[in-house]
C-alpha positions as CSV (number, residue, x, y, z in Angstrom):
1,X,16.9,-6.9,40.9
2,X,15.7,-8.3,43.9
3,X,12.0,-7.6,45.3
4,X,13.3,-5.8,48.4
5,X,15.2,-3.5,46.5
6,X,12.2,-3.0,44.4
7,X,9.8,-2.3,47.5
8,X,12.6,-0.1,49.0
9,X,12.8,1.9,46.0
10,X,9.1,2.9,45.8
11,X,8.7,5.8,45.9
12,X,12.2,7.4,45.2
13,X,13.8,9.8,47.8
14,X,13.4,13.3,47.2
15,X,16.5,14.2,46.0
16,X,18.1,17.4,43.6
17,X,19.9,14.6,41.7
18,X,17.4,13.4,39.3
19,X,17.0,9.1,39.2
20,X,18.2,8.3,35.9
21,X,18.3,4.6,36.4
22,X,15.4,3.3,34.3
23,X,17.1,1.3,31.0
24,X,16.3,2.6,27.7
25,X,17.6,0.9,24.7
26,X,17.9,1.7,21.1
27,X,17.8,4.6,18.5
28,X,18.8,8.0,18.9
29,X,17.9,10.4,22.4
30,X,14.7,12.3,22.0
31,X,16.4,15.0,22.1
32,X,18.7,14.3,19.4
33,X,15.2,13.2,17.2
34,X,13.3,16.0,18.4
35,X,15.8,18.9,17.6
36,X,18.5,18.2,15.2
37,X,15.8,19.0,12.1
38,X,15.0,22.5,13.4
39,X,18.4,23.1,14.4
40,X,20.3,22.2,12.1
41,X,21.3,19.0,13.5
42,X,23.6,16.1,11.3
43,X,21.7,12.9,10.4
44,X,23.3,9.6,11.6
45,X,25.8,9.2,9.1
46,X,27.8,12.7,9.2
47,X,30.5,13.7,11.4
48,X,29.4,16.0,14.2
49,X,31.4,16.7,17.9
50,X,30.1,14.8,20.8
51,X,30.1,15.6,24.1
52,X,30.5,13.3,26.5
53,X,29.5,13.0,30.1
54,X,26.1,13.3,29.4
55,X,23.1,13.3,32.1
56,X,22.6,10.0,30.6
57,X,24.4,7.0,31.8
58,X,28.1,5.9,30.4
59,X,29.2,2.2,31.0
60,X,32.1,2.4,33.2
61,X,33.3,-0.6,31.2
62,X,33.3,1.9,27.9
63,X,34.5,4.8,29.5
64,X,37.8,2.3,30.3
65,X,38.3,1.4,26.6
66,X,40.5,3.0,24.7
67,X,39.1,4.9,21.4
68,X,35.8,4.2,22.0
69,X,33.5,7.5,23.1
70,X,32.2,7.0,26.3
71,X,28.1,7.3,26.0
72,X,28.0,6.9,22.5
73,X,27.9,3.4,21.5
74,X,26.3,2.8,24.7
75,X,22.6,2.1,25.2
76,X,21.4,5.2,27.6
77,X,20.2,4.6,31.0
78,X,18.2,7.4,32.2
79,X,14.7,9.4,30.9
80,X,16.1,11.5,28.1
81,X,13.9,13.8,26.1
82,X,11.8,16.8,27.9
83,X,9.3,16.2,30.1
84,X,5.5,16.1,29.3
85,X,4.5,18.8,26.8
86,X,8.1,19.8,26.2
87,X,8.5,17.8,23.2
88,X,5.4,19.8,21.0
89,X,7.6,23.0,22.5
90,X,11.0,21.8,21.0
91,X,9.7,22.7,17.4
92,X,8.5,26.0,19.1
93,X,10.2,29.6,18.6
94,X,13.0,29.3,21.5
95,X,12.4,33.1,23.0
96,X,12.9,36.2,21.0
97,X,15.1,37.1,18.9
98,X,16.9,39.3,21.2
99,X,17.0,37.2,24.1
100,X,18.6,34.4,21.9
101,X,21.1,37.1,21.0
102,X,22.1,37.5,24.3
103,X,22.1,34.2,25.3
104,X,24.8,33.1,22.5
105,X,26.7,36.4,21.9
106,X,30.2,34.9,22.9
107,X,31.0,38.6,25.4
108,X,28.0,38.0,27.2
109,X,29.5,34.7,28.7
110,X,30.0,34.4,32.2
111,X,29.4,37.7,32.5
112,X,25.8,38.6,33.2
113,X,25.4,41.9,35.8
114,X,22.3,42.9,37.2
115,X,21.8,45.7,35.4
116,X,22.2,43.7,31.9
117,X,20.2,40.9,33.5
118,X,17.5,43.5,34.6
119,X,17.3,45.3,30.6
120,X,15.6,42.4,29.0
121,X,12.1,40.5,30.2
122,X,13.5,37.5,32.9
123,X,13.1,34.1,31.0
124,X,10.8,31.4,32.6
125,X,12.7,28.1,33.5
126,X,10.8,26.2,30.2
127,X,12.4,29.1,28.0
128,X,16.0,29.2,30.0
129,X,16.4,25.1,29.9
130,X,15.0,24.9,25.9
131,X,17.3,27.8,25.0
132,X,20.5,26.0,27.1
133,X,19.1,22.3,25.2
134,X,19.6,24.0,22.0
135,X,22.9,25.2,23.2
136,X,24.1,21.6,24.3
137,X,22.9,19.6,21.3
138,X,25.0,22.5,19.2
139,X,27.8,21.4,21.6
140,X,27.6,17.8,21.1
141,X,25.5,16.2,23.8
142,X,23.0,13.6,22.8
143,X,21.2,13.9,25.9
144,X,21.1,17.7,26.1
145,X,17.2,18.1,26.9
146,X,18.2,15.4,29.5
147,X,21.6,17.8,30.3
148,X,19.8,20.8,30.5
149,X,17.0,19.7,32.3
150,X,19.1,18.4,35.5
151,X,21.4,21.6,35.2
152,X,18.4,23.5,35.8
153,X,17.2,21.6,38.6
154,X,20.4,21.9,40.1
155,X,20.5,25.3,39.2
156,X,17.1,26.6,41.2
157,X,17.7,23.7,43.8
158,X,14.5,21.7,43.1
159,X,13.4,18.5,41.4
160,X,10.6,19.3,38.9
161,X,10.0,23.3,39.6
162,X,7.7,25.2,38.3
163,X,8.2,25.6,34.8
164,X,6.6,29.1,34.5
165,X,8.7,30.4,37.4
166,X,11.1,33.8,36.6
167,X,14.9,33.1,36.8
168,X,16.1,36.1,38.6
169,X,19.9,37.4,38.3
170,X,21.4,34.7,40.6
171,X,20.1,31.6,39.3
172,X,20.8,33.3,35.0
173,X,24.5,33.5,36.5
174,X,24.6,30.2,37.8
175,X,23.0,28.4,34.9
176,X,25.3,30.5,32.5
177,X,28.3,29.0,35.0
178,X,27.2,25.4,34.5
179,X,26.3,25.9,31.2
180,X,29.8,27.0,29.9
181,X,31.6,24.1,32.4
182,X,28.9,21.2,30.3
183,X,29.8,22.8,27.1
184,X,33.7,22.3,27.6
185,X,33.5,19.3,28.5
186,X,32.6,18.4,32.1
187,X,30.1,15.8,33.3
188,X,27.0,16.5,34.3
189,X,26.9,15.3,37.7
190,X,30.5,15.8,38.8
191,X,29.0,20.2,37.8
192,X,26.0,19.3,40.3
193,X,28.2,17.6,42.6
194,X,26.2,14.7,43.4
195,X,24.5,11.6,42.1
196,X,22.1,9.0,43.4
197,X,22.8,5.3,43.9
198,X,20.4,2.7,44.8
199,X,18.1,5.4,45.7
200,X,20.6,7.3,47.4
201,X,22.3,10.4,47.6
202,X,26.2,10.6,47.1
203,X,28.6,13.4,46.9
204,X,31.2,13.6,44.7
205,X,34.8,14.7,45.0
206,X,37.8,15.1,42.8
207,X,39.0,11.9,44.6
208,X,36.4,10.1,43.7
209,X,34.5,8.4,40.5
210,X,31.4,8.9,40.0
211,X,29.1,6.1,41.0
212,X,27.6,4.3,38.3
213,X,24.4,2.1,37.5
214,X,26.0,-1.0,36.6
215,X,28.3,-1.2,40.0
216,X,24.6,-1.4,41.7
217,X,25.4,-5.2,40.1
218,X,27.5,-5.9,42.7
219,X,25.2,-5.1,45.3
220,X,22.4,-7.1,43.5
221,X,25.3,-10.1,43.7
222,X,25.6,-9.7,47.3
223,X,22.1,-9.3,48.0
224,X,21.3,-12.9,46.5
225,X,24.4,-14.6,47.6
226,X,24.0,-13.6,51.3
227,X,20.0,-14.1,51.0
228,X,19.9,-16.0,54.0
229,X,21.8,-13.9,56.2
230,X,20.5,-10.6,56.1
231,X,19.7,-9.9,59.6
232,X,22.6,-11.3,60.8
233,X,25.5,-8.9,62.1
234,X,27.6,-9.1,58.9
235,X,31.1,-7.4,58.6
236,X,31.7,-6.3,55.5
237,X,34.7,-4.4,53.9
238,X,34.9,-2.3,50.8
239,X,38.0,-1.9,49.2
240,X,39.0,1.1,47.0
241,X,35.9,3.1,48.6
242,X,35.7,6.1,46.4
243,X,32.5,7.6,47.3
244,X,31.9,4.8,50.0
245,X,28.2,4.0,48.0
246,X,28.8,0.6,47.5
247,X,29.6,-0.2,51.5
248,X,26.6,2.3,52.2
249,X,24.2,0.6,49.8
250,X,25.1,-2.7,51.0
251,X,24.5,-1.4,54.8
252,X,21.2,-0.3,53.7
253,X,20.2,-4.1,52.8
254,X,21.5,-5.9,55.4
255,X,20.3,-3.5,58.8
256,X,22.2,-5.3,61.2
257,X,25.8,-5.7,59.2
258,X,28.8,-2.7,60.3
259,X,31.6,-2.0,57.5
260,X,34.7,-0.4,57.0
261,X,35.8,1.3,53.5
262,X,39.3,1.9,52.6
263,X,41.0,4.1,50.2
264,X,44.1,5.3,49.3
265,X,43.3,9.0,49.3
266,X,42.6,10.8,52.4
267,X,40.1,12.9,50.5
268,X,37.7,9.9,49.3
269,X,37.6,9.1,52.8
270,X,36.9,11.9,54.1
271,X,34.0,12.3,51.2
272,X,32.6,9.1,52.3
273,X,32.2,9.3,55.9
274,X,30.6,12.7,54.9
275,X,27.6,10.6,52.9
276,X,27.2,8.0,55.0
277,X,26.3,11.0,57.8
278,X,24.0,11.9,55.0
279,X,22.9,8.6,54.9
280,X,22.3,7.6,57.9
281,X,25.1,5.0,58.2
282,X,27.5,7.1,60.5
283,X,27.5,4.9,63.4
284,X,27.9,1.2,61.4
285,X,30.4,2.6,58.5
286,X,33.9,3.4,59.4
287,X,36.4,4.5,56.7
288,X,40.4,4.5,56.9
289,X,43.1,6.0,54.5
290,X,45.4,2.9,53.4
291,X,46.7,0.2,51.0
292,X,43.7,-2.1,50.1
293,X,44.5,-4.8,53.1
294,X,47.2,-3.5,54.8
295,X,46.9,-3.0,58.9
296,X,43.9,-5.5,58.4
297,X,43.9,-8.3,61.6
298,X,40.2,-8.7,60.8
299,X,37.8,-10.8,59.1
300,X,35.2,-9.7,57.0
301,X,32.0,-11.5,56.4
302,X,31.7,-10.0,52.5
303,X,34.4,-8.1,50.7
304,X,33.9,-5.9,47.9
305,X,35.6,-3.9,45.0
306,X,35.1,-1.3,42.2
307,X,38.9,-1.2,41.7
308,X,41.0,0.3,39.1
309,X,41.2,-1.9,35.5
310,X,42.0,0.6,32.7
311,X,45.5,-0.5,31.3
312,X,47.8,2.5,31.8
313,X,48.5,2.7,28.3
314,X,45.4,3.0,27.7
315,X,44.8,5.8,29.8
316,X,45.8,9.3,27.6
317,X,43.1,7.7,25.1
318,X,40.2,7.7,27.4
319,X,37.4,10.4,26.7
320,X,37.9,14.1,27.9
321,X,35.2,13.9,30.2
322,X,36.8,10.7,31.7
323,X,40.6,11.6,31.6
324,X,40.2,14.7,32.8
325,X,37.6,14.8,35.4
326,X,38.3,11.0,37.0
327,X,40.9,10.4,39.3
328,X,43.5,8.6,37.8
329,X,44.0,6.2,40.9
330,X,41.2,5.4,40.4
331,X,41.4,4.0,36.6
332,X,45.1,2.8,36.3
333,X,44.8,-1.0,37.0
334,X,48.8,-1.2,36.0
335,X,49.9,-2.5,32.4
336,X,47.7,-5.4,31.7
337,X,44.6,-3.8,34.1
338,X,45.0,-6.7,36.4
339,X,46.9,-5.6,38.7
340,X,44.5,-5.5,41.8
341,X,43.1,-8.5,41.1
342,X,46.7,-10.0,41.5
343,X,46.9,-8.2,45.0
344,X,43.7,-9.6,45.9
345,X,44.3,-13.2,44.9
346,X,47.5,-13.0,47.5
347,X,45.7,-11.2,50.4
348,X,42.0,-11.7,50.7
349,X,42.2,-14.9,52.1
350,X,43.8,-13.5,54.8
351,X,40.5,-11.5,55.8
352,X,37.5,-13.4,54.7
353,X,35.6,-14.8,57.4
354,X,34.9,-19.1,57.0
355,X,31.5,-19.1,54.7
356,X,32.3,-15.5,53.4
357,X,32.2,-14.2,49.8
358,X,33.7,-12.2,47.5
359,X,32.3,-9.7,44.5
360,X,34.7,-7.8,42.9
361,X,33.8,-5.4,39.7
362,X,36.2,-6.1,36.4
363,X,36.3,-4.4,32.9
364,X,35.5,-5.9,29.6
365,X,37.0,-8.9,28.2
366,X,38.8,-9.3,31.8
367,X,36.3,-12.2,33.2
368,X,38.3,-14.9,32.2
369,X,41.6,-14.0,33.4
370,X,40.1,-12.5,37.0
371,X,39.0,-15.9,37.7
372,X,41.8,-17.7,36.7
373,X,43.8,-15.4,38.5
374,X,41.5,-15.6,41.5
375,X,41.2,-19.8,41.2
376,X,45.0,-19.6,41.7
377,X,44.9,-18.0,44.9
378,X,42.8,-20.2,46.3
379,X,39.5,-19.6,45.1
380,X,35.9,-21.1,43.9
381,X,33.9,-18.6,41.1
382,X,30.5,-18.7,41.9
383,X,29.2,-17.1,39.2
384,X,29.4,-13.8,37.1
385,X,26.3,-11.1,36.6
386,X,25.5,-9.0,33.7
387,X,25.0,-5.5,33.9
388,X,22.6,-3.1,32.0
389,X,24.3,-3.7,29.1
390,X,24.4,-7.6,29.3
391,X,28.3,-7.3,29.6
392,X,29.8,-9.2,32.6
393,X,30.0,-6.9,35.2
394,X,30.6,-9.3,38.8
395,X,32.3,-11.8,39.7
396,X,31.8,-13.6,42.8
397,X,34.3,-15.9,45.1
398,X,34.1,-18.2,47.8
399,X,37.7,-20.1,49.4
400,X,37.5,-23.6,49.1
């Protein structure tokens, strides 16, 4: 990570999204350690249900291989467990009797009135998110103190509220809402609508995936490759845009460069001209609706990609909370998963400026063929750099 990035990044932006991009490796969640002996929890070795999509970050990589589960094999990016002082209240009595009643008895879901609401005591937000934990972990999340902590901040529209605080009707309702759309299977962040990338905000959209940790690799790539150069006027184009963070975390870096993203849907465009208004990158990002280079008479001083690699076949075997909730043009990369790196090869030399370069994301065990795939067109590898998980994440290109 380079220093700038670091200094940039200190202190976070206030955001509702909670930053879940510190590494942590190894063993179980808290929450998995801290509740499953209370709860009734299965030790290591038993079958239980997981649920993925978890608060806690999923390789993209794994998400894209078939049988694996997504955010299980995984080591967890993110701060999982409760918060300071939570974790002597998991072993704690989780509200009455009644109120835990009510909060499980299957009628009661989704259905809360005011009047029912307004019968029992209103919980405080600790009680609420510990109850909705329990819930989660029951349901198969191995982040769910993680799960439930960012649903309730997205719930009352705050990072870290008051804990003591009263949920009134409203906000009950709308954690029950989220609560029953984690537990069949949705992601977290694609129920709170947004996630953070390199320290900023992005919206999500059914058109577009949800951006990811170890893309910010390609970002790092760019950064160290273009050291030299970054208060020069850069053009740089983004291909298969998706949320447009990659162009508008790249624009953040380099203050003087413009961009233009392009995506096949209309709606990812529209989604990321509407965050880089939110982040102030309205004036130096342009988007357009199209077929990765088509129309393009330009040249562009850094290209980059998060394109599609999942092998079609490979696709009805991906996790619910990927198959279902990702857009599929965005994860079929054709039979073999090459197939826009074959596209590339032909037509990227065609719009890279003289002394330009080229990161592009790939999926696992696809590094070798990529470059020799890339080579063949006309190109020099550079180099490759690791994600979080020390797989190979970028690869980066110059022409001869």
């Amino acid at each position: 990570m380079s220093d700038a990035r670091r200094e940039r990044m200190k202190p976070l932006r206030p955001s509702r999204v909670m930053d879940t991009s510190i590494t942590q490796t190894g063993g179980n969640s808290d929450d998995k350690v801290a509740f499953k002996h209370r709860y009734g929890g299965t030790g290591d070795g038993g079958p239980q249900r997981h649920l993925a999509g978890s608060g806690a970050d999923v390789s993209q990589d794994d998400c894209g291989r078939a049988g694996q589960v997504a955010g299980r094999d995984d080591a967890v990016s993110g701060t999982s467990g409760l918060p300071a002082g939570d974790g002597r209240r998991a072993g704690e009595q989780v509200g009455t009797a009644q109120q835990d009643d009510d909060l499980h008895e299957r009628k009661d879901a989704g259905q809360l009135t005011p009047e029912s609401a307004g019968a029992r005591d209103a919980r405080t937000l600790a009680d609420a998110r510990r109850a909705l934990a329990v819930r989660l972990l029951e349901g198969g999340s191995e982040s769910a103190a993680l799960d439930a902590r960012l649903l309730m901040e997205g719930v009352v529209g705050e990072r870290d509220p008051d804990l003591f605080a009263k949920l009134d009707y409203e906000a009950e309702a709308r954690l029950e809402a989220f609560a029953a759309r984690r537990l069949a299977g949705e992601p977290v962040w694609r129920i709170l609508g947004e996630r953070e990338f390199w320290g900023l905000p992005f919206r999500l959209a059914a058109a577009t995936l949800e951006p990811r940790p170890d893309t910010e690799t390609l970002v790092d790539a760019a950064i160290a490759h273009l050291a030299g150069r970054r208060q020069e006027p850069l053009s740089v184009l983004d291909l298969g845009t998706g949320t447009g963070c990659l162009l508008i975390a790249v624009l953040s870096e380099f203050p003087n460069a413009t961009g233009l993203g392009v995506d096949l849907s209309p709606e990812a465009c529209e989604t990321a001209r509407g965050n880089a208004a939110m982040n102030g990158m309205a004036d130096r990002a342009l988007f357009r609706q199209g077929s990765w280079t088509d129309g393009l008479e330009r040249h562009f001083d850094l290209i980059l990609s998060n394109p599609p690699y999942i092998r079609t076949g490979d696709i009805e075997g991906l996790d619910v909370s990927v198959r279902d909730h990702d857009p599929r043009l965005a994860l079929d990369g054709g039979d073999d998963g090459l197939g826009p790196y074959r596209e590339f090869a032909k037509t990227l030399p065609a719009v890279l400026a003289h002394g330009g370069v080229v990161v592009l994301e790939i999926g696992a065990g696809q590094e070798e063929d990529v470059i020799a795939l890339m080579r063949a067109g006309g190109f020099d590898w550079r180099g490759s750099r690791r994600d979080l998980g020390g797989h190979p994440r970028a690869l980066i290109f110059t022409m001869n």
